[in-house]
C-alpha positions as CSV (number, residue, x, y, z in Angstrom):
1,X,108.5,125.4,97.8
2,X,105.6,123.8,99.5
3,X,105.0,123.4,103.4
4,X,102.9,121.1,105.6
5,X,100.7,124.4,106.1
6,X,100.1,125.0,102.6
7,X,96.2,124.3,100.7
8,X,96.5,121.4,98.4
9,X,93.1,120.0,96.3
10,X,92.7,116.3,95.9
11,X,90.7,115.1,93.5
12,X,87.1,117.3,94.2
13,X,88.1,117.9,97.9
14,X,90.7,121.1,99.1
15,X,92.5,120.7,101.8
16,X,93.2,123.3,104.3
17,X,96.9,121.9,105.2
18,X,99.2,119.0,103.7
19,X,99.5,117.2,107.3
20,X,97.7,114.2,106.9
21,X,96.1,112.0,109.4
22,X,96.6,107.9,108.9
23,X,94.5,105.5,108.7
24,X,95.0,103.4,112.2
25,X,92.6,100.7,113.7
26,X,91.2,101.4,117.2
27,X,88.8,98.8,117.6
28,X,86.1,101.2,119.6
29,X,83.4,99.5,117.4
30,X,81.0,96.7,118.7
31,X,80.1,93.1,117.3
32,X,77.6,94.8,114.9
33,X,80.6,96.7,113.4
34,X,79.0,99.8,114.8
35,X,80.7,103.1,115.8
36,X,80.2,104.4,119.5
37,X,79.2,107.4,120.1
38,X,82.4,108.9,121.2
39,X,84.0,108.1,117.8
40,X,82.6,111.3,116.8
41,X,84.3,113.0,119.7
42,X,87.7,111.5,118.4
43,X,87.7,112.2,115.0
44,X,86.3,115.5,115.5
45,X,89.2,116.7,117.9
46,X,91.3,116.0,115.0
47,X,89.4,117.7,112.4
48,X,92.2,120.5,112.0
49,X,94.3,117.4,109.8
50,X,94.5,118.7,106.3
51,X,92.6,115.3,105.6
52,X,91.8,112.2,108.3
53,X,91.7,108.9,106.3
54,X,89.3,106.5,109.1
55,X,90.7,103.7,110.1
56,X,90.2,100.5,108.1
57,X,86.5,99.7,107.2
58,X,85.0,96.3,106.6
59,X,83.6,95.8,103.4
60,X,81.1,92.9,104.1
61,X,80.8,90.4,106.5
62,X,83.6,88.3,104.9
63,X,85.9,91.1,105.2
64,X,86.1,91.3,108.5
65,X,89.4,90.2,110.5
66,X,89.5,91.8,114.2
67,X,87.2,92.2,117.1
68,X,85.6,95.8,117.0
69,X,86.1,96.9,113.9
70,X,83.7,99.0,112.1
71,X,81.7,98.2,108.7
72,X,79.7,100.1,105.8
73,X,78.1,97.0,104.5
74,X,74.7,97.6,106.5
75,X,72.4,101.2,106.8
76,X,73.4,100.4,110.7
77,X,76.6,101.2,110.3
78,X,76.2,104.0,108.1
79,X,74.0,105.6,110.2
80,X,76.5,104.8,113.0
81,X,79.4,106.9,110.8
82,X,77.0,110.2,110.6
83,X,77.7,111.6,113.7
84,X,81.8,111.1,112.8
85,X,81.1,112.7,109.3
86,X,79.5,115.5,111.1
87,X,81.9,116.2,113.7
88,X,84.3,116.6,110.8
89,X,82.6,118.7,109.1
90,X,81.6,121.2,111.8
91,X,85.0,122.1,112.5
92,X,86.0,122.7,108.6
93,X,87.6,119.2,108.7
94,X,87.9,116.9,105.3
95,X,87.3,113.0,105.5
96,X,88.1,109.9,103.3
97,X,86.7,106.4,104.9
98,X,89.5,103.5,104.4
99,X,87.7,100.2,102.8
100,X,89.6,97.0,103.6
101,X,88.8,93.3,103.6
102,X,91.4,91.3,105.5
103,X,91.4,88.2,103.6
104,X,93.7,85.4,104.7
105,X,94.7,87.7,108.1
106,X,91.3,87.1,109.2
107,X,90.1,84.2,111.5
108,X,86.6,82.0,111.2
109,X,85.9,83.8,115.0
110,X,84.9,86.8,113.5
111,X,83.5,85.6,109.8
112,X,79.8,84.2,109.4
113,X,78.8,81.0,110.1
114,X,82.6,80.1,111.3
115,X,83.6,79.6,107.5
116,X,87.1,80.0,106.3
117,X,88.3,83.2,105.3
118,X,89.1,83.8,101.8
119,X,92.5,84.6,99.7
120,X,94.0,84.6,96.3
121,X,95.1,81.0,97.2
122,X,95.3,78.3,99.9
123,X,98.6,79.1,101.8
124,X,98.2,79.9,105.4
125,X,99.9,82.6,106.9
126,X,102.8,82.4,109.2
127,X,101.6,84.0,112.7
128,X,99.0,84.9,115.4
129,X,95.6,87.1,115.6
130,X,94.5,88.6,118.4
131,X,90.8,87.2,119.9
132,X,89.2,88.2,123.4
133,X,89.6,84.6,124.5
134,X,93.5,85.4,123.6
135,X,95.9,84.9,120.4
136,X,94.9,82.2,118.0
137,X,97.1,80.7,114.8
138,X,95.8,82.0,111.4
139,X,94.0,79.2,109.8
140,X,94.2,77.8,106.1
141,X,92.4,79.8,103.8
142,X,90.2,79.0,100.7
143,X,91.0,80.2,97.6
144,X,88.7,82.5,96.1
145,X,86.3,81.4,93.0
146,X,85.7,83.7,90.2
147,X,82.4,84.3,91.4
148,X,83.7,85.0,94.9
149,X,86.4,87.8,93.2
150,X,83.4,89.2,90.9
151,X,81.3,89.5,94.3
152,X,84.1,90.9,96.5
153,X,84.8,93.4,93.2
154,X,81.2,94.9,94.3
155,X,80.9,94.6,97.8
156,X,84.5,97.0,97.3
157,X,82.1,99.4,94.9
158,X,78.8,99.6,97.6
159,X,81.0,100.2,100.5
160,X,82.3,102.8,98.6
161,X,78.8,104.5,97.8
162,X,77.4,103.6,101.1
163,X,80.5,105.8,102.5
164,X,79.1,108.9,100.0
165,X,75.9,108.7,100.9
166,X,77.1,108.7,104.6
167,X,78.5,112.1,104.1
168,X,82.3,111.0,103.6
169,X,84.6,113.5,100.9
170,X,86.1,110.5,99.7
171,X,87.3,107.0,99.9
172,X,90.6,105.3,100.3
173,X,91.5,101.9,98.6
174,X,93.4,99.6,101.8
175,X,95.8,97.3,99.1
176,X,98.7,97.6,102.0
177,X,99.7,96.0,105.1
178,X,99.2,92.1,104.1
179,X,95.5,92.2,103.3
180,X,93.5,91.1,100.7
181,X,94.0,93.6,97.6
182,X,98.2,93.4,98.7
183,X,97.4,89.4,98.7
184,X,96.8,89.4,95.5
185,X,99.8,91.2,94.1
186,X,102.7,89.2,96.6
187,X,104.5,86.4,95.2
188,X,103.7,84.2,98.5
189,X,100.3,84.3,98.7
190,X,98.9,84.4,95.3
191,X,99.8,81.5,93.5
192,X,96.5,81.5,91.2
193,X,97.2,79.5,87.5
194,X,94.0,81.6,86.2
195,X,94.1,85.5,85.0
196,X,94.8,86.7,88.2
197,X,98.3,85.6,88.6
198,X,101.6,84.6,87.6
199,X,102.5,87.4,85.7
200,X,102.5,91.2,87.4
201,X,99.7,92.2,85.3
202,X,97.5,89.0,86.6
203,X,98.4,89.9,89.9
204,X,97.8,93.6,89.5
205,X,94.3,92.6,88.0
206,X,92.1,92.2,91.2
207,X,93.3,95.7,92.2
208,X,92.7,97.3,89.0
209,X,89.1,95.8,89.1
210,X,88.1,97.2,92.4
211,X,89.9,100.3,91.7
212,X,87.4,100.8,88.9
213,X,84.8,99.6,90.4
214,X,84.9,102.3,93.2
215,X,85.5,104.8,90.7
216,X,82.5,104.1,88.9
217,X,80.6,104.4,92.2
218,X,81.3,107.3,93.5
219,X,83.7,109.2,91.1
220,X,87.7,109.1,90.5
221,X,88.6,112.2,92.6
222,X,86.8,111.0,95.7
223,X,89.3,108.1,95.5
224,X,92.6,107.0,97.2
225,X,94.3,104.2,97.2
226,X,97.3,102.9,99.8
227,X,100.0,101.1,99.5
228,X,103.1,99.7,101.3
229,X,105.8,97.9,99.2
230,X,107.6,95.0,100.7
231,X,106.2,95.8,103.9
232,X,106.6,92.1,105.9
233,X,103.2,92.9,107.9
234,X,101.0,90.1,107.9
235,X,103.4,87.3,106.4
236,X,103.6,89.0,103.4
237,X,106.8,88.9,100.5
238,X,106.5,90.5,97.4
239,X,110.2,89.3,96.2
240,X,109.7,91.5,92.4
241,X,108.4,94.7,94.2
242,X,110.4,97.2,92.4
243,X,108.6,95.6,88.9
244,X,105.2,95.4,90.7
245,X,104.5,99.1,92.2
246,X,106.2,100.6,89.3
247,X,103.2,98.7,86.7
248,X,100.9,99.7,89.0
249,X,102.0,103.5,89.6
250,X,102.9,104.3,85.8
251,X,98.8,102.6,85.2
252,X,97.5,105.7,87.7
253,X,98.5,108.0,85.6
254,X,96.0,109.9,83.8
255,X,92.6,107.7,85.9
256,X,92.2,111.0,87.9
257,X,92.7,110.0,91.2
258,X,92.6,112.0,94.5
259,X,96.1,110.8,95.8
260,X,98.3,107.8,95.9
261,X,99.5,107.2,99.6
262,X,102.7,105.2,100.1
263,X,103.8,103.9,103.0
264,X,107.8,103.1,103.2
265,X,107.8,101.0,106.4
266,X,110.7,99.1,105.0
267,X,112.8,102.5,104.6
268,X,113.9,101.4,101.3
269,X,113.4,104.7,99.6
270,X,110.2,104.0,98.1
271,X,109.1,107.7,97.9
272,X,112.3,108.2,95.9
273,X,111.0,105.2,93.7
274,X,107.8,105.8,93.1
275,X,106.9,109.8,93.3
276,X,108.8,110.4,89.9
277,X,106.9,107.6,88.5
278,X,103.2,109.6,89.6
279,X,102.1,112.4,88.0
280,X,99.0,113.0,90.4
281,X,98.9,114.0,93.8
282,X,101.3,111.9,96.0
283,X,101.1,111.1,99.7
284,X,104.2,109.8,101.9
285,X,104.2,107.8,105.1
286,X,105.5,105.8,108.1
287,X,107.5,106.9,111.0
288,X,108.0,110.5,109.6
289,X,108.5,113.6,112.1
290,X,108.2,117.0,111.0
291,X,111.5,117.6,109.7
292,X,111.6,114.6,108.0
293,X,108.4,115.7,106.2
294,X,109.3,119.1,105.2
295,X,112.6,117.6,103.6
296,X,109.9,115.1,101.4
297,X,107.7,118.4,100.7
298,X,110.7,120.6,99.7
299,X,112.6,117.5,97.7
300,X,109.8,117.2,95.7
301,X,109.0,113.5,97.0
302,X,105.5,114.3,98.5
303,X,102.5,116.5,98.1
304,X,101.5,115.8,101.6
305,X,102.4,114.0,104.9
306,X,100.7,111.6,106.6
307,X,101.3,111.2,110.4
308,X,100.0,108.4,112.3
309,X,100.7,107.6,116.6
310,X,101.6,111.5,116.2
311,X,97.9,111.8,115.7
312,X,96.5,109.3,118.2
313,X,98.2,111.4,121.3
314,X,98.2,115.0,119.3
315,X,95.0,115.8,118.7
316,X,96.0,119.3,117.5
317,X,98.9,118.2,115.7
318,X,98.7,120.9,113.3
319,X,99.4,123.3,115.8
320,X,101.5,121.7,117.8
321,X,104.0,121.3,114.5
322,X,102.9,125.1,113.7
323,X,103.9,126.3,117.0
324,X,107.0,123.7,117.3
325,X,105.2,122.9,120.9
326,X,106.2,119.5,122.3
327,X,104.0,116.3,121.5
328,X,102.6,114.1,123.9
329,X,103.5,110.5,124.0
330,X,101.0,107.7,123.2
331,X,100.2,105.0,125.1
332,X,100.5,101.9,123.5
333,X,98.1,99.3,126.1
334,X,95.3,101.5,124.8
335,X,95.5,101.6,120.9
336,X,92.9,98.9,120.9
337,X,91.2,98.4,123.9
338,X,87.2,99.3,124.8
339,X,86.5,102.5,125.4
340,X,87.1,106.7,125.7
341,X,90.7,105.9,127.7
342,X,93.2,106.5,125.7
343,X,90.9,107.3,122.9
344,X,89.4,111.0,123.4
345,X,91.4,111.8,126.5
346,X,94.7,113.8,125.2
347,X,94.8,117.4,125.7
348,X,94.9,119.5,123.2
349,X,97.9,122.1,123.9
350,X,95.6,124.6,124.9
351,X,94.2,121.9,127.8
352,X,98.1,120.8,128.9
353,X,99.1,124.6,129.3
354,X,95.6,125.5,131.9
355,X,96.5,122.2,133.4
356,X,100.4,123.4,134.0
357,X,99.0,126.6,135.1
């Protein structure tokens, strides 16, 4: 029976435990979509995670859909990651940079030239994004020509090798939380007359192409992909769900994937859905402790855990879980703001007990 401290090898990479860190925004970058310095700092004093998936990465210019969030589209801002990569690295750590372009979600504040941002079809969503002059409506957004999808399909497959050749063990595929690969597959936002939709294949099509894309770029087992079924983030409804992410999961089979990562924020029982469905390595998320995660491990319903505030307040969450220490709390006011507070300023265990001392 498998534990959270057990090896597991994903795709090309082996991981030294199964506890998994998530993917979470931070928005420590600056305009230029360039880490700061103490991003390596950060993500090194959680290099002891089995595997840290980065927070979401832009893509391209276009992709882009909050203030200070980091890109791979420019040498910059590659060169920006090394230090990160590094930090990893030193301290025996494994890491997998999240691509993600936002789509609809994101507003013409933060996209070139002020344009419109781009989705499967015209239909607006229903809701707010944050800006530094203060929340603003989502806008209308233009539906995406077939040149646009073809170009987007690329920009998916350069981020990816630009993330290799930054140093990065692998890559994982953002098609969750309302953004533009999810758009495509949801039954409210795509409403496309052409090959990529109506039918769950059409609407399956988009992700399939940058799936392969990326795996001709940097290899299959440096690849992950994420989803999050039904998941009502970012005015999203996918009312066949059950139909869609079983297509999708039965077509992994046999590609030679790293992992699939699933996130059930609905609590629906989508690990129960989907695992028996997957044959390669499976990750399980949202809102899981460490009980709850051993019970997925020893049911058979994960490979691995991923953990996500756990991990902004815990740097040494391994340990803690190992030692069944007590976790600190995260501050919420800080998940996004400017810099270190908040940020690279938990103690480790180690720090708490000198400081009780």
């Amino acid at each position: 029976m498998p534990t959270l401290f057990d090896i597991l090898t994903v795709g090309e990479v082996e991981l030294a435990n199964r506890i998994i860190m998530a993917p979470m925004t931070r928005s420590r970058a600056d305009d230029k979509g360039l880490q700061p310095a103490f991003a390596a700092r950060y993500y090194g004093q959680r290099a002891s995670a089995g595997l840290i998936i980065t927070e979401a990465t832009n893509i391209s210019p276009m992709a882009r859909g909050y203030v200070r969030t980091p890109g791979i589209y420019t040498f910059e801002q590659a060169e920006s990651w090394f230090p990160v990569v590094e930090a990893v690295h030193t301290r025996g750590g494994k890491i997998f940079m999240q691509l993600f372009h936002t789509g609809r979600i994101a507003l013409p504040d933060f996209l070139p030239g002020g344009v419109p941002p781009l989705a499967p079809s015209a239909v607006r969503a229903r809701g707010r994004n944050y800006t530094d002059e203060g929340m603003k409506e989502f806008v209308t957004p233009r539906e995406m020509s077939a040149e646009e999808i073809a170009q987007t399909v690329k920009d998916f497959a350069t981020a990816a090798a630009n993330a290799a050749a930054a140093g990065f063990d692998g890559v994982e595929l953002h098609a969750a939380s309302g953004y533009l690969v999810q758009q495509f597959l949801t039954t409210n936002v795509n409403l496309r007359a052409d090959e990529y939709g109506g039918s769950v294949e059409n609407r399956a099509r988009f992700f399939f192409e940058v799936l392969d894309a990326m795996t001709e770029s940097v290899g299959a087992g440096r690849v992950g992909v994420k989803f999050s079924p039904r998941m009502p983030f970012n005015d999203i409804e996918e009312r066949d769900a059950e139909e869609v992410y079983a297509y999708i999961v039965r077509e992994l089979n046999g590609r030679g994937l790293a992992y699939v990562h699933v996130g059930d924020f609905t609590g629906e029982g989508w690990h129960a859905r989907l695992r028996p469905l997957y044959e390669g390595v499976y990750f399980a998320g949202a809102g899981l402790t460490k009980e709850s995660g051993e019970e997925l491990l020893a049911g058979g319903l994960a490979d691995a855990v991923v953990y996500g505030t756990k991990f902004i307040s815990n740097p040494d969450l391994p340990r803690r879980f190992k030692l069944g220490a007590p976790l600190n709390e995260p501050d919420q006011a800080t998940f996004y703001t400017p810099g270190e507070r908040g940020y690279t300023d938990y103690p480790t265990l180690s720090q708490a007990t000198q400081a009780a001392a």
